[in-house]
N, C-alpha and C positions, 0 to 999 in steps of 0.2 A: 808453291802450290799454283796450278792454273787457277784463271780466272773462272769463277763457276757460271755457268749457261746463265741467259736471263730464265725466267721463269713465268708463266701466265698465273695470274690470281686463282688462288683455289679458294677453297672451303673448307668450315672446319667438322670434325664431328659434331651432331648435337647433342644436349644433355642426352646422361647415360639412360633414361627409364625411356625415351621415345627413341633411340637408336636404330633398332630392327625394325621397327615400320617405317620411320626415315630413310631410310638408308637403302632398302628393297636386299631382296635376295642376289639380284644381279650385281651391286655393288659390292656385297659381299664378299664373292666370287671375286670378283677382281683384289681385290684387299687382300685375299686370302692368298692369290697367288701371289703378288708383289711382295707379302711378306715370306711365302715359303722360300722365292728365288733367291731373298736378302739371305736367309737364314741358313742356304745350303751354300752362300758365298764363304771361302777359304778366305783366313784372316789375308788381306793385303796390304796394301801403301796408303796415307791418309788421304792421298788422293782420290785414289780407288773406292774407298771407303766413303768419301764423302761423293763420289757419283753415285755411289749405291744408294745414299740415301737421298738425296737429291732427287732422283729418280723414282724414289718408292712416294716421297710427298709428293711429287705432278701425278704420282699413277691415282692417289686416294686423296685423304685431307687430312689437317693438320686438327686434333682436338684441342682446345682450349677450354669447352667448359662452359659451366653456370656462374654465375655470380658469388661472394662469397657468402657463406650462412654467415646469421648472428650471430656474435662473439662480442664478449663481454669488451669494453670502451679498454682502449690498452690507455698505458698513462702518457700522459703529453711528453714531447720530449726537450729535454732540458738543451737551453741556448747554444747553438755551437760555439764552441773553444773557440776562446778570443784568437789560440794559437793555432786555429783551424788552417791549414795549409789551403791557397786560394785553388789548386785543383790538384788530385787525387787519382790516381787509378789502384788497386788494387793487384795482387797477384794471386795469379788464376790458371787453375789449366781446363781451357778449351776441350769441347769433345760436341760434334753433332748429332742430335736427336738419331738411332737406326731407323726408325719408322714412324708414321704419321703423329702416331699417340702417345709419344715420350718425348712431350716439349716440355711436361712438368717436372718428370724422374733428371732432364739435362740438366736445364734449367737450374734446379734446386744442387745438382751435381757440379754444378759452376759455383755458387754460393759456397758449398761446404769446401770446397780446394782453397778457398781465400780466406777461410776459415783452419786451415792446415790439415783437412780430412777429404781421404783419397778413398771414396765407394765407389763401384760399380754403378751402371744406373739400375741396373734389376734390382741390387738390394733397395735402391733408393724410390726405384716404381711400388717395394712390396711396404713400406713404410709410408707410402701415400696413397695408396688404395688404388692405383690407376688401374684402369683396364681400356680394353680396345674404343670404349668410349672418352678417354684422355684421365685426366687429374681435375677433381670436382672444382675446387676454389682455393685460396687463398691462405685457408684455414687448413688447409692438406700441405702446405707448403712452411707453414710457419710450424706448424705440430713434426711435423718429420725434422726438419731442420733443430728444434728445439731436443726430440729425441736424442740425437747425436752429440748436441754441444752443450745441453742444459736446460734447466726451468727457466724460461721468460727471458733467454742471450736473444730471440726474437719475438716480435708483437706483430697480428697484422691489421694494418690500417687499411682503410673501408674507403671509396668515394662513391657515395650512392645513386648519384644524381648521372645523367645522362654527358654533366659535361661539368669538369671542375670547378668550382670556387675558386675565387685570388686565395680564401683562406685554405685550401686544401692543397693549392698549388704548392704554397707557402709552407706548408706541414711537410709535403714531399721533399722539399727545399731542403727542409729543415731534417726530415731524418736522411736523407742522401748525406752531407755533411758531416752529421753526428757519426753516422754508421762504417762510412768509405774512408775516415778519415779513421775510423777505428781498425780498419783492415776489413771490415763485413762486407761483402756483395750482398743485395736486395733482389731478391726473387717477385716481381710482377708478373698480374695475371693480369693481358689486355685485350681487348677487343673493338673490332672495326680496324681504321686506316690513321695510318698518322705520315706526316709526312718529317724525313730527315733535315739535319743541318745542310747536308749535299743537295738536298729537292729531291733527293728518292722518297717513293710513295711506297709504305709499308700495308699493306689490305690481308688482315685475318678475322671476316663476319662472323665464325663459328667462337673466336678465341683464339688466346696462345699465351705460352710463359716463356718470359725474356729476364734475363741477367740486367742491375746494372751496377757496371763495374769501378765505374769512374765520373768523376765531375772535372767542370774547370770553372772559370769567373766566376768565384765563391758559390758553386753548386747551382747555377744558372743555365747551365748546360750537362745532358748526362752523355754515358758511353755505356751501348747499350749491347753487351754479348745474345747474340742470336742462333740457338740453335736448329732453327728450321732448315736451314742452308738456302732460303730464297730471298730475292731482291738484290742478290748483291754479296759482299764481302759478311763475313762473322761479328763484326762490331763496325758499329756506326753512331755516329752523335745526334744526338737530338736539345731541341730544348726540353727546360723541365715542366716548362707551361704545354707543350707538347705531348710531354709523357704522362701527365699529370691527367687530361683527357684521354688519354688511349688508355688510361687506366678504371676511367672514371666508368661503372655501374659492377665494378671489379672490386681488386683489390691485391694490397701485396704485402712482403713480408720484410723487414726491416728491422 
């Protein structure tokens, strides 16, 4: 695959109930045809495919969303196996978002392949409520994912606070390992900027949902599948003190 274009920071949609007055009717207007031109495109090459959408997120923005509602305290999670392997990636199949507002239907569509279940993202948009305003929280991601594979195979953990705790950091730590090492990808809902292990500067002010797939130094560092197609390549490492803020007034599934 070619390298994909840089890309300028965009925006994301805002919660869904203030959307139309946000947004203006000119805005609209453009959304609406970026997605009709997507939609009359002829199946082609992943390349191809991923210009198109490439191209439809600079044309509009990317939804991510509100924070996630209350939901009952999930239970702690028990110590990583001694026999925890010191890093982990998962198997997964890749696919990027078609248009601005299906970072959560990808996202969650990357999670259930490592899981060994192969949906569409539409079925997977119609099981999380999304619409043109994106995929609400956290709670929409952990509830669909759960639909599919079981009662309680996912919980989602909360970081409320504007910028993580050592102990929240440490929570993430701790379900990244338990979970990746189980074969599970974690569905994250984050927002604002975080910057990479590479020094790329990741920026979604509106939100976004990111895959992550992989650990290394005993879950100190993540790998992070990106279905936006911007910044850069489709997975990038981060740390997990890194990830653990760009998660935090969020939340994710695990």
């Amino acid at each position: 695959m070619q390298p994909r274009p840089d890309h300028k920071k965009f925006r994301h949609a805002p919660p869904r109930r203030s959307y139309p007055a946000l947004l203006g009717s000119a805005a609209l207007v453009v959304v609406a045809a970026a997605t009709a031109a997507l939609l009359n495109q002829t199946q082609g090459p992943a390349d191809a495919h991923d210009s198109a959408a490439a191209a439809l997120a600079r044309a509009a923005v990317v939804a991510g969303n509100g924070p996630a509602k209350e939901a009952p305290p999930s239970q702690a999670p028990t110590a990583a196996a001694s026999n925890a392997p010191a890093q982990k990636v998962v198997d997964y199949d890749f696919q990027f978002q078609p248009n601005y507002y299906y970072c959560g239907p990808a996202s969650t569509r990357i999670a259930l392949t490592s899981n060994g279940v192969n949906l569409s993202q539409d079925e997977i948009a119609r099981k999380l409520g999304t619409t043109v305003s994106g995929t609400d929280s956290a709670n929409d991601t952990t509830r669909a994912l759960n639909s599919v594979l079981g009662k309680d195979v996912y919980q989602t953990r909360t970081i409320p606070g504007q910028k993580a705790t050592d102990a929240e950091a440490g929570q993430l730590r701790q379900d990244v390992v338990r979970a990746l090492s189980g074969g599970r990808a974690i569905v994250a809902n984050i927002v604002g900027g975080a910057r990479d292990a590479g020094g790329v500067w990741h920026e979604f002010p509106g939100g976004h949902y990111v895959t992550i797939v992989g650990y290394r130094d005993h879950g100190g560092t993540v790998q992070i599948a990106d279905p936006s197609g911007m910044f850069g390549p489709r997975t990038y490492w981060m740390s997990t003190g890194a990830m653990a803020n760009w998660v935090a007034a969020r939340g994710y599934s695990a």
